[in-house]
VEXMAR-953196 format. One record per residue (C-alpha): residue in one letter; x, y, z. Coordinates in steps of 0.02 Angstrom, whole numbers, plus 50000, padded with zeros to 5 digits. Layout:
REM VEXMAR-953196
residu | east | north | up
A | X | Y | Z;
...
END
This chain:
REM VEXMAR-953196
residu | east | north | up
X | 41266 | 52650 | 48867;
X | 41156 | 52751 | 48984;
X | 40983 | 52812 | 48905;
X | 41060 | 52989 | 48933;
X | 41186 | 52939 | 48795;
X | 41066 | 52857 | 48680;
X | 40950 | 52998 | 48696;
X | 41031 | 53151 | 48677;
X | 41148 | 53233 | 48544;
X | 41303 | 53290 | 48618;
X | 41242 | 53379 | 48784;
X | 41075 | 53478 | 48707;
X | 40961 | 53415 | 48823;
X | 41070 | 53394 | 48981;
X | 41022 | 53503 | 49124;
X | 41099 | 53506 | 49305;
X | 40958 | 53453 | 49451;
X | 40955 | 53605 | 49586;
X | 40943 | 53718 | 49531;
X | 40952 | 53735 | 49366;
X | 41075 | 53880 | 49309;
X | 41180 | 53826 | 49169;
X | 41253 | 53897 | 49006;
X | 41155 | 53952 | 48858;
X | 41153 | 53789 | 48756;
X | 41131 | 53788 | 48572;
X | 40946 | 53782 | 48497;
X | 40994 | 53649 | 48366;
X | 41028 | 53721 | 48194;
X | 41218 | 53766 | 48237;
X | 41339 | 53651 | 48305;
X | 41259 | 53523 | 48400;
X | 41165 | 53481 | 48226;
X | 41325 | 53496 | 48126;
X | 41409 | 53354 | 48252;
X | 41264 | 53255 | 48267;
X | 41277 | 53229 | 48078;
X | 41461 | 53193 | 48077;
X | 41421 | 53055 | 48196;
X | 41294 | 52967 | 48113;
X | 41358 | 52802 | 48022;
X | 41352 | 52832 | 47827;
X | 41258 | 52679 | 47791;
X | 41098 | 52758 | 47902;
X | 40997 | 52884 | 47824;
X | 40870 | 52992 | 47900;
X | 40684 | 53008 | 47846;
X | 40686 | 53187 | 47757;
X | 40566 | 53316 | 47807;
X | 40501 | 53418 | 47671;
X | 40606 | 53565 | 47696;
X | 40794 | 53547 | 47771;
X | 40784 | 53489 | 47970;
X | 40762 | 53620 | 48135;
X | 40682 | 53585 | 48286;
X | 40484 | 53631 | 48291;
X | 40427 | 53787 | 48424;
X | 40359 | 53672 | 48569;
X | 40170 | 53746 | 48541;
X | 40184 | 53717 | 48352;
X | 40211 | 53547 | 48390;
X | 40067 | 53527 | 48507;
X | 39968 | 53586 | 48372;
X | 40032 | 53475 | 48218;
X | 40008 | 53326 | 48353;
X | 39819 | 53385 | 48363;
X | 39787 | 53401 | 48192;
X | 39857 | 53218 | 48140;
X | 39757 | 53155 | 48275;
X | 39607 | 53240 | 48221;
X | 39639 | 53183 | 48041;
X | 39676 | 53010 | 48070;
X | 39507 | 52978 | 48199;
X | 39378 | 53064 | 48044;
X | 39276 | 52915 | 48000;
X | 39347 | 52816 | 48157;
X | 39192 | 52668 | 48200;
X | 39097 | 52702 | 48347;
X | 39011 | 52559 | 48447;
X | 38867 | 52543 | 48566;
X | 38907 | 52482 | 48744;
X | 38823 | 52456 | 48912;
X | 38826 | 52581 | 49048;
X | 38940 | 52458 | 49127;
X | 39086 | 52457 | 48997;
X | 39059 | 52647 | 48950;
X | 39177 | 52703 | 49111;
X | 39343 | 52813 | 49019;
X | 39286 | 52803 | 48829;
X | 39219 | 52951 | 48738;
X | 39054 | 52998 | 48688;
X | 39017 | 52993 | 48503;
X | 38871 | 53105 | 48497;
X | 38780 | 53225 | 48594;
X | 38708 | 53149 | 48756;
X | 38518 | 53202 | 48743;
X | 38385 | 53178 | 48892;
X | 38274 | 53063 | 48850;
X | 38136 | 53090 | 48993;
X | 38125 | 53285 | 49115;
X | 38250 | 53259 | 49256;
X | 38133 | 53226 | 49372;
X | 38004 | 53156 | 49282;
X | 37878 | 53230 | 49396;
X | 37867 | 53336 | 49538;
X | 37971 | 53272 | 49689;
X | 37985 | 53310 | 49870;
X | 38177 | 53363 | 49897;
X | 38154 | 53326 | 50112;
X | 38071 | 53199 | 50232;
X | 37926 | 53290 | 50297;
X | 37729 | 53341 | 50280;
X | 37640 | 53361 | 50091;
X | 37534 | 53520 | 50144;
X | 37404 | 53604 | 50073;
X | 37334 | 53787 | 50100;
X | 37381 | 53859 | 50243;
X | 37403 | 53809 | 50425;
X | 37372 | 53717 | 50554;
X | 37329 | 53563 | 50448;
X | 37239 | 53405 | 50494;
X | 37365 | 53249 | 50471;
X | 37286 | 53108 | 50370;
X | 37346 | 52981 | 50475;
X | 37317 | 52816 | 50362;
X | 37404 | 52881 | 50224;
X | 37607 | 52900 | 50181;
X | 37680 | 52953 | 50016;
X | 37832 | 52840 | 49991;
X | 37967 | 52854 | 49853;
X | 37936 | 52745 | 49711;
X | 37764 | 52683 | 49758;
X | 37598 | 52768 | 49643;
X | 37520 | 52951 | 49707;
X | 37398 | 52978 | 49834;
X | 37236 | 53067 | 49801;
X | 37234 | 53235 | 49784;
X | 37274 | 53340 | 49953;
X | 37095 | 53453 | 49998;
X | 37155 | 53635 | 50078;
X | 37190 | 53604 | 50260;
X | 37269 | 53419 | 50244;
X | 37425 | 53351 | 50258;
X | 37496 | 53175 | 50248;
X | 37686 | 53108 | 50291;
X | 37815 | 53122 | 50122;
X | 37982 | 53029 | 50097;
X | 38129 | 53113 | 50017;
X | 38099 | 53070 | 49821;
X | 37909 | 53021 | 49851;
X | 37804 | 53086 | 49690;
X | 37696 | 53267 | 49760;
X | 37487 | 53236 | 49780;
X | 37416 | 53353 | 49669;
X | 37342 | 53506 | 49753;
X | 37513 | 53516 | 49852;
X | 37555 | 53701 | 49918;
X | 37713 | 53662 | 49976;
X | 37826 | 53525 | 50093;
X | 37876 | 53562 | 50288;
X | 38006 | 53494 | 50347;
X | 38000 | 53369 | 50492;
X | 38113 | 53469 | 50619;
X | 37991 | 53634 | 50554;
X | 37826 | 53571 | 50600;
X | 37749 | 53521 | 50780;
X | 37597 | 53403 | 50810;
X | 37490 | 53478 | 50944;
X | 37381 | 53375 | 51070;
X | 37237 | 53377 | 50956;
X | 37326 | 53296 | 50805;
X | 37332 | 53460 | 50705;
X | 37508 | 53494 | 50612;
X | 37579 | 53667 | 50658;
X | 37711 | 53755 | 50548;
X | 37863 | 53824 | 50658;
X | 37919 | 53948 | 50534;
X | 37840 | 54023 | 50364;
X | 37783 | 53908 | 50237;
X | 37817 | 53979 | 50067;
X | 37743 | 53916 | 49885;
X | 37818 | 53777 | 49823;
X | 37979 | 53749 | 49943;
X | 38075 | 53594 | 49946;
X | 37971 | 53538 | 49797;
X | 38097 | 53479 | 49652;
X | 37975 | 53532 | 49511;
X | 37974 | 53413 | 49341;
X | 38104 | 53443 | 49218;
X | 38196 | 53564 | 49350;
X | 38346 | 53495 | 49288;
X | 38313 | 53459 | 49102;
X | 38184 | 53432 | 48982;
X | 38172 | 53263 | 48859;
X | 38288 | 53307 | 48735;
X | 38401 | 53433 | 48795;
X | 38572 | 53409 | 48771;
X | 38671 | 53375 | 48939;
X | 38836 | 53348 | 48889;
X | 38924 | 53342 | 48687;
X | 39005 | 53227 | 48584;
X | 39190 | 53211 | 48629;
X | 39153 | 53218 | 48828;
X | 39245 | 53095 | 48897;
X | 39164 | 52965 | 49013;
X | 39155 | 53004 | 49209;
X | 39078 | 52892 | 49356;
X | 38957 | 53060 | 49362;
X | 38941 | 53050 | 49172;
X | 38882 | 52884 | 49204;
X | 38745 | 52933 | 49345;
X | 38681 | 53060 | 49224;
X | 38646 | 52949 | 49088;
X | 38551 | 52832 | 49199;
X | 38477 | 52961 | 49262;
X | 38415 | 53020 | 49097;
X | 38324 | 52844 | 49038;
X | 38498 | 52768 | 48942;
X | 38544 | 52576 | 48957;
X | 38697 | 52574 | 48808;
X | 38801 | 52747 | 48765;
X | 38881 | 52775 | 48607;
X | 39065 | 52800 | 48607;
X | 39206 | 52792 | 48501;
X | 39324 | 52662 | 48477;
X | 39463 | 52682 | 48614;
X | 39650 | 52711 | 48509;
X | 39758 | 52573 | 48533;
X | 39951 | 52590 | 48578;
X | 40078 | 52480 | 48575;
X | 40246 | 52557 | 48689;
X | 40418 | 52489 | 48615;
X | 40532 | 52516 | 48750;
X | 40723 | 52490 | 48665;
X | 40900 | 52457 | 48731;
X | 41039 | 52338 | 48799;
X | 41049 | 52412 | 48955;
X | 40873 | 52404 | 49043;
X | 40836 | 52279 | 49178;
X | 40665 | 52239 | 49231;
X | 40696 | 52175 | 49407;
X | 40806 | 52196 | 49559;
X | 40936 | 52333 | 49580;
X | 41043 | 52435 | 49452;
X | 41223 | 52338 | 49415;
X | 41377 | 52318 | 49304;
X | 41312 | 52469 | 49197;
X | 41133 | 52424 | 49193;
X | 40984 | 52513 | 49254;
X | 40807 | 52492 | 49283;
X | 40682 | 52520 | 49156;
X | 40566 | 52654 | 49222;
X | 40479 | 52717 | 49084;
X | 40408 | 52518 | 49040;
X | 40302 | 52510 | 49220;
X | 40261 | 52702 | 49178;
X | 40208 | 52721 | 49008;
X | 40056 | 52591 | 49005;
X | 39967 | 52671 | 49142;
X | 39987 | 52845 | 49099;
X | 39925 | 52799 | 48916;
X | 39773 | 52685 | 48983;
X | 39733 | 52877 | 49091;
X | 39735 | 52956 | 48934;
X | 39601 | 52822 | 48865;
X | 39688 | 52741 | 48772;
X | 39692 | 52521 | 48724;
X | 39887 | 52494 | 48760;
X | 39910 | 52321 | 48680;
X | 40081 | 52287 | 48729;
X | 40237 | 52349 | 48824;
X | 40364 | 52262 | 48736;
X | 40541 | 52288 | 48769;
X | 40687 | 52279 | 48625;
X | 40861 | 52269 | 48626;
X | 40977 | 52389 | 48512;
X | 40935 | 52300 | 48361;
X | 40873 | 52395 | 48210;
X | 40794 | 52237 | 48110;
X | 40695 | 52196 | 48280;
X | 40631 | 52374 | 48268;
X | 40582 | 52372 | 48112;
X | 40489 | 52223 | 48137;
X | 40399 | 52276 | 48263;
X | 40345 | 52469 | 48186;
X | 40296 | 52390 | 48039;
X | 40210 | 52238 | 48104;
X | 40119 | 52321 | 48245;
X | 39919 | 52355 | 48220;
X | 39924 | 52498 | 48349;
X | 39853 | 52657 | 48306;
X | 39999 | 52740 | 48399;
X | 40162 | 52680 | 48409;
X | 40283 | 52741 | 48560;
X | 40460 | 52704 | 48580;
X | 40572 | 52756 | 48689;
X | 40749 | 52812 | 48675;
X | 40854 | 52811 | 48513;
X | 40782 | 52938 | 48429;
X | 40964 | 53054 | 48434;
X | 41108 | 52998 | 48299;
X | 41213 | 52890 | 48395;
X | 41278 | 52736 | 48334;
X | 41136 | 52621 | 48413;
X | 40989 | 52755 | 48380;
X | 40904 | 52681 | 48273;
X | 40722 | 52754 | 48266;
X | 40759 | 52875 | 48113;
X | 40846 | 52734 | 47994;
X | 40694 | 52620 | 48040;
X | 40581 | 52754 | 47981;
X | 40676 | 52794 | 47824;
X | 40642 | 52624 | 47778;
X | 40472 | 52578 | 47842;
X | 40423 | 52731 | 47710;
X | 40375 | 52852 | 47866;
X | 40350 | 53055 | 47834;
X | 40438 | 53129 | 47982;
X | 40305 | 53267 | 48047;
X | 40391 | 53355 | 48194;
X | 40588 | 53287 | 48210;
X | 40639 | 53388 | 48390;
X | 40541 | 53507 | 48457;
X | 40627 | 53662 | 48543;
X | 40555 | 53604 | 48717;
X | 40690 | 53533 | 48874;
X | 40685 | 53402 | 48945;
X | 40638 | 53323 | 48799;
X | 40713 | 53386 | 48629;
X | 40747 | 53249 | 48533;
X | 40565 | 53191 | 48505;
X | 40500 | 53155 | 48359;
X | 40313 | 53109 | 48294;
X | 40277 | 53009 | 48105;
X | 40162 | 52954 | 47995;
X | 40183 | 52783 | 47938;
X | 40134 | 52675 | 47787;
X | 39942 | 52657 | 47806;
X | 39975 | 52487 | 47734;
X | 40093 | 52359 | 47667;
X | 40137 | 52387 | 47473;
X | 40017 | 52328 | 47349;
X | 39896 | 52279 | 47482;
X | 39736 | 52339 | 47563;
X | 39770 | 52515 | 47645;
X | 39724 | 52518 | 47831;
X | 39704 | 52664 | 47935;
X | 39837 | 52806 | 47951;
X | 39962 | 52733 | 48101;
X | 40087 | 52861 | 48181;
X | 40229 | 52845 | 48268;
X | 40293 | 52948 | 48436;
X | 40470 | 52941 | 48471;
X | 40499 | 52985 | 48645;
X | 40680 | 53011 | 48734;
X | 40754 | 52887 | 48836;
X | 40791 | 53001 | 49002;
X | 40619 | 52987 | 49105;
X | 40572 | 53153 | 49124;
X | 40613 | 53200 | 48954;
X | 40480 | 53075 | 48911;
X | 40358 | 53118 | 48979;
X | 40388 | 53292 | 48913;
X | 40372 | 53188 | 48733;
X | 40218 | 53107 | 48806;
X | 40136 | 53296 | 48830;
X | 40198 | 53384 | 48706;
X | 40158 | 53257 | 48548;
X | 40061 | 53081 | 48627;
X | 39922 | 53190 | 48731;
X | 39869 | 53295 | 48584;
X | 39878 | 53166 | 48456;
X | 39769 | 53032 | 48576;
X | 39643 | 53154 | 48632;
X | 39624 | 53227 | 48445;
X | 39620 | 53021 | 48374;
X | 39468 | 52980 | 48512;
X | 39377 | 53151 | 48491;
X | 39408 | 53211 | 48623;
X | 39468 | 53399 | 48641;
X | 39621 | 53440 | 48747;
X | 39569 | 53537 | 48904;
X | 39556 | 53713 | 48912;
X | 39712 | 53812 | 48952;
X | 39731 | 53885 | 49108;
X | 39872 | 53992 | 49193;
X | 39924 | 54008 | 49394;
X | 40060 | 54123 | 49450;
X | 40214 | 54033 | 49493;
X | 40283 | 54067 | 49679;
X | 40453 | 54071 | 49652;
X | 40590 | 54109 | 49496;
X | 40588 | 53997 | 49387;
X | 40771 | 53971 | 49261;
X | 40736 | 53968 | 49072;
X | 40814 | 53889 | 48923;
X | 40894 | 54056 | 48836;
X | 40803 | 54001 | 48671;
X | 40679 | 53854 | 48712;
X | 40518 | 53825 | 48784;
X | 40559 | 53718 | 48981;
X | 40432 | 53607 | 49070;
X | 40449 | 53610 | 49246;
X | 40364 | 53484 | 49380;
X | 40238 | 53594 | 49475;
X | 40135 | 53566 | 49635;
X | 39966 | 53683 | 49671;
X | 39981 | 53787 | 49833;
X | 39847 | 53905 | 49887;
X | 39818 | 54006 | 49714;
X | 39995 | 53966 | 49681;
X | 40105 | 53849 | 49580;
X | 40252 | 53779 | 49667;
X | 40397 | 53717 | 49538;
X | 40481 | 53555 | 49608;
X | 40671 | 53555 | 49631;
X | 40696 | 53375 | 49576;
X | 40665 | 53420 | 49374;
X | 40834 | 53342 | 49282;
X | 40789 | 53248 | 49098;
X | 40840 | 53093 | 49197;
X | 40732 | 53113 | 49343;
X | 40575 | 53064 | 49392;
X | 40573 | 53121 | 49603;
X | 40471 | 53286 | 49535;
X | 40355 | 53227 | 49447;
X | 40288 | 53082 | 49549;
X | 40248 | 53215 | 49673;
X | 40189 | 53367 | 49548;
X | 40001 | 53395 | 49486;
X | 40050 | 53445 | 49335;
X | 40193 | 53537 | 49236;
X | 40207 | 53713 | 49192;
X | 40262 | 53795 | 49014;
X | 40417 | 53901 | 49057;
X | 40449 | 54017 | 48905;
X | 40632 | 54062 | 48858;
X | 40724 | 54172 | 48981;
X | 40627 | 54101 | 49132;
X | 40489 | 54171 | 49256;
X | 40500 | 54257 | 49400;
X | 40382 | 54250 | 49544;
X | 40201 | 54297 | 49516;
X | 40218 | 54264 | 49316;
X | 40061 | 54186 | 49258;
X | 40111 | 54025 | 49168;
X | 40017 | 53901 | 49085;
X | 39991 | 53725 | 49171;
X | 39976 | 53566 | 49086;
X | 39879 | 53452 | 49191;
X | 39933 | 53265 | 49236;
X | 39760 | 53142 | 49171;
X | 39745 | 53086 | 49375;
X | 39751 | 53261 | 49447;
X | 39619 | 53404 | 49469;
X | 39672 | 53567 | 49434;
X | 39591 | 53730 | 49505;
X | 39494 | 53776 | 49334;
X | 39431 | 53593 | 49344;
X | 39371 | 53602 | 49523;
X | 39279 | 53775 | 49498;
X | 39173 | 53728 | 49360;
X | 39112 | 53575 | 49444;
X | 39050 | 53683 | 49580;
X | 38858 | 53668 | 49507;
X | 38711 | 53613 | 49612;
X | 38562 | 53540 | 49548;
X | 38452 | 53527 | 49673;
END
């Protein structure tokens, strides 16, 4: 059985590839519901939600991710570690200079320490190099040779540039243009002063993050404990080498889902793959110490699904079952047992149950993982931000669509290749873009969800800052 089979309840999240014009399909309280019910064995019963089962709007869902994420990381530990092992964790608290950036005034060019005004005699035995202790004060009418970095003599009017200055035959320094108060002098604390804040709790950890806090006087940063995944990928039919055959096909979403989890920060502990076998799943929910639990596929009513009857009896409270999103309806995101009965509760573990097809995964990993991670490590999702699309875009008549997108100019692109089962669009797309029902047409402004190794446009303006 394909993972389009195991995945999907009679054909609600099928769509064709290119393009994608199909009929209106039913939102999931109407038929499609009524036989997925039929079909389920008798002996399986389904976790019950506190009020009777429909699909969650695909921003309501976002949100409940957040807030169990948010709920289950209050009181998380945090650790110290070295600038060294800091790289992709989060910052537990405010990161505070703890010295002025500089430290003292600096000279920003290679060139002449000058002071009062021109020509100037050049005191020849002297050089002010960066990191060595100050020269003596400069008297009006002296200059001495600077490096780039090199602490300013007191008394300093200002620093000319070598390829602005000219040494005539008596030794005298000459200034080839105006020399104006204070330029290319970095002035102390032009940057910051000891104990501003330069960055807040939550901000995730950056190669320039790093630089800063050196920078500012800091050996160890204090972060929070990275959330730790395990991915259960499930079925009979998955191969993990060579070349589809006899019905079986390779298992993308194993080499996939690590990676993307690790970009989101998180510990993945395990990719483990299991067969359609409900006690092995069980098992393994139950027995894993994972923060986050992801599985993939099995989460429809089939007769080998069995994600929902292993949650009915690990004790789990079903907190979004389907979400009115395509690809990627049949997800599903629970709490489980914070700890085994009659013994010492643990922390709150959850459970994401992603679709088998690939795409529609990774619409699961978006639409519940992303918030839940971010919100579990402190870390706030990313602004939203909307681009107009360049071309029409086909809606679901009732649901929210994601659709592979590529950046173009001040335009998003949408990618053809954008089936459930397909993964050609989104290898090649910087992020995906939030299609509401009915569709867009071009020049609609829609809202783009970023991929964690891309740069969006937003991203790349407000890093345009210069500190010099």
């Amino acid at each position: 059985m394909t993972p389009q089979e195991r995945t999907a309840p009679t054909s609600q999240d099928a769509e064709p590839e290119d393009p994608p014009q199909r009929r209106p399909e039913p939102d999931g309280d109407g038929v499609d519901e009524a036989l997925a019910l039929v079909a389920r064995p008798r002996t399986q019963r389904r976790p019950r939600p506190a009020e009777p089962h429909r699909a969650t709007l695909w921003s309501d869902a976002r949100a409940v991710a957040a807030r169990a994420g948010a709920a289950a990381g209050a009181g998380r530990p945090t650790r110290s570690v070295s600038l060294g092992q800091a790289l992709g964790q989060v910052l537990a608290e405010p990161l505070r200079a703890l010295t002025d950036l500089p430290s003292f005034d600096t000279s920003a060019m290679d060139g002449w320490a000058v002071a009062g005004p021109g020509p100037w005699e050049i005191r020849e035995t002297e050089a002010v190099l960066a990191g060595h202790a100050p020269t003596a004060a400069l008297a009006d009418g002296t200059a001495v040779r600077i490096a780039t970095g090199a602490r300013i003599p007191a008394e300093t009017t200002a620093v000319l540039r070598s390829e602005h200055s000219r040494t005539d035959s008596g030794g005298r320094l000459h200034a080839l243009r105006p020399v104006v108060q204070g330029q290319d002098i970095r002035p102390r604390g032009q940057e910051c002063r000891s104990g501003d804040q330069l960055l807040p709790a939550g901000t995730t950890v950056t190669p320039a993050v790093l630089g800063l806090a050196a920078a500012a006087g800091y050996d160890e940063l204090r972060t929070r404990l990275r959330p730790r995944v395990e991915v259960l990928v499930l079925g009979d039919e998955l191969l993990t080498a060579g070349r589809p055959h006899d019905g079986l096909i390779r298992d993308a979403l194993g080499p996939m889902l690590g990676p993307w989890l690790s970009a989101l920060g998180a510990e993945v502990l395990a990719t483990r793959r299991i067969g359609d076998d409900a006690d092995a799943l069980h098992a393994a929910v139950t027995g894993s110490e994972a923060d986050l639990v992801i599985t993939t596929g099995g989460t429809a009513a089939g007769p080998v699904d069995h994600v929902h009857p292993v949650l009915a009896k690990a004790g789990a409270a079903l907190l979004v079952d389907g979400v009115k999103v395509r690809p990627g309806h049949p997800m599903l995101l629970a709490r489980l047992d914070p700890g085994p009965p009659g013994g010492r509760a643990g922390p709150v573990r959850h459970l994401v149950g992603l679709p088998g097809n690939p795409l529609a995964a990774v619409s699961g990993l978006l639409t519940l993982a992303e918030p839940l991670l971010r919100a579990l490590a402190g870390a706030p999702l990313p602004p939203p931000y909307r681009v107009p699309v360049r071309d029409e875009v086909h809606g679901h008549p009732h649901d929210t669509r994601l659709v592979p997108v590529v950046h173009h100019g001040d335009r998003a692109v949408p990618l053809h290749y954008n089936g459930p089962a397909m993964l050609r669009g989104i290898a090649a797309a910087d992020g995906m873009a939030v299609v509401p029902s009915g569709g867009a047409r071009p020049g609609d402004a829609l809202e783009i969800l970023d991929l964690p190794w891309t740069v969006s446009p937003a991203q790349e303006a407000s890093q345009g800052v210069c500190f010099t």
